[in-house]
N, C-alpha and C positions, 0 to 999 in steps of 0.2 A: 504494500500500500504506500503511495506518496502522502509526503505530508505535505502539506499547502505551507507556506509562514502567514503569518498573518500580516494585512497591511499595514503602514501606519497612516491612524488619523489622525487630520491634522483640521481644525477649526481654524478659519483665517478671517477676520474682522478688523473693520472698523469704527471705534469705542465716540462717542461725544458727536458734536457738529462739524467735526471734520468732512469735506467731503470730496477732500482731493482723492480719487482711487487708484490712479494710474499704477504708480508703485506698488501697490500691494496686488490686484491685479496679476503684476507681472511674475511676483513671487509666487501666488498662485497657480498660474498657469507649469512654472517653473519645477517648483514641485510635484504638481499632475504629469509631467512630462515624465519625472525621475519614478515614478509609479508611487507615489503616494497620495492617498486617497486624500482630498479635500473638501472639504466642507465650505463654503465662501457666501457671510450671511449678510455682507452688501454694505451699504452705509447708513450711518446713524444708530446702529447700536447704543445699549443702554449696557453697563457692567452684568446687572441681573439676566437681560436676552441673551446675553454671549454666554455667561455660566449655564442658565437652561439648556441651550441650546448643546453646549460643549457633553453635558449630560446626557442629555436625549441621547445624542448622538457618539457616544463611546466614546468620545476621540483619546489620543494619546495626549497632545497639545494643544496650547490657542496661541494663534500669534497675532498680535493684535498691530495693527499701524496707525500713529497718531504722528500727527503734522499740527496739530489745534494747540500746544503747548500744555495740552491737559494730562499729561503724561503721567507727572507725579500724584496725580489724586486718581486716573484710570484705570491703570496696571496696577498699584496697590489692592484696590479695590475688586476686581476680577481676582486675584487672590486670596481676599479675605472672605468673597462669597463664597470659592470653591473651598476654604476650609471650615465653614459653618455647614458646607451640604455634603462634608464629607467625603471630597474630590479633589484633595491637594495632590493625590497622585497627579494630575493632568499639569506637564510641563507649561509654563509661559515664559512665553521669548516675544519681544517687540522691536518696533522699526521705525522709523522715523526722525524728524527732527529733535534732537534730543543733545543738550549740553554738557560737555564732560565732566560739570559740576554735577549731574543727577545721575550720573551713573551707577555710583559706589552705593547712592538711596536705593535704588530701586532694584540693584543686587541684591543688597539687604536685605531687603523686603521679602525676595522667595522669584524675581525674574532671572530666568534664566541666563540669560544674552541678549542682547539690543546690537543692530544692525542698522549702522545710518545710512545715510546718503553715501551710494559708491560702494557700498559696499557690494561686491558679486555673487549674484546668483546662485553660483556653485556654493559659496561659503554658507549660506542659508539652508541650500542642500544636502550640502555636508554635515551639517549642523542638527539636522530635523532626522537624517539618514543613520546619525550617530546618538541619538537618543537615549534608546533600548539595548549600546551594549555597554 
């Protein structure tokens, strides 16, 4: 009998009134390409929709993209739900305009990696590909 692996999923969003999507979009696609299943729940997300939804729907990750400068109260936030519903298992990694004054915070906090501008595709894929071992 073969075994299958299983795929990883990945929840990809965007949190607040941001509504630039091109970028995330692109990492989406990016990831689809590399055989990981994605999930992509569009723009204007709420913290609570993205945790629902990350629930509902298995995933391994969320990786959420803000450009809105709401970063440090968004990401936080998305992790403090997913640990009140008992889903801290599920990795978070974000993308975005993000300063390197908020980084070492939102490490802290329980995100995984941040991925700004310029950063390449592959490293995201690499990134998401290298999760689960």
């Amino acid at each position: 009998m073969k075994v299958v692996a299983k795929k990883i999923r990945v929840l990809i969003g965007k949190v607040g009134l941001d509504g630039h999507d091109r970028g995330v979009k692109l990492v989406a696609r990016a990831l689809r390409d590399a055989g990981v299943e994605v999930i992509y729940t569009g723009l204007h997300q709420t913290p609570e929709q993205v945790v629902a939804a990350a629930i509902q729907e298995d995933v391994d990750a969320i990786g959420l993209s803000v450009l809105s400068g709401a970063h440090n109260y968004l990401l936080p936030r998305v992790l403090e739900l997913l640990k009140e519903r008992g889903a801290d298992d599920i990795v978070v990694f974000g993308g975005g305009i993000i300063p390197d004054e908020d980084v070492p915070r939102l490490k802290a906090a329980g995100v995984r990696t941040l991925f700004r501008p310029g950063t390449p595709m592959s490293d995201v894929v690499d990134f998401v590909k290298g999760m689960k071992q």
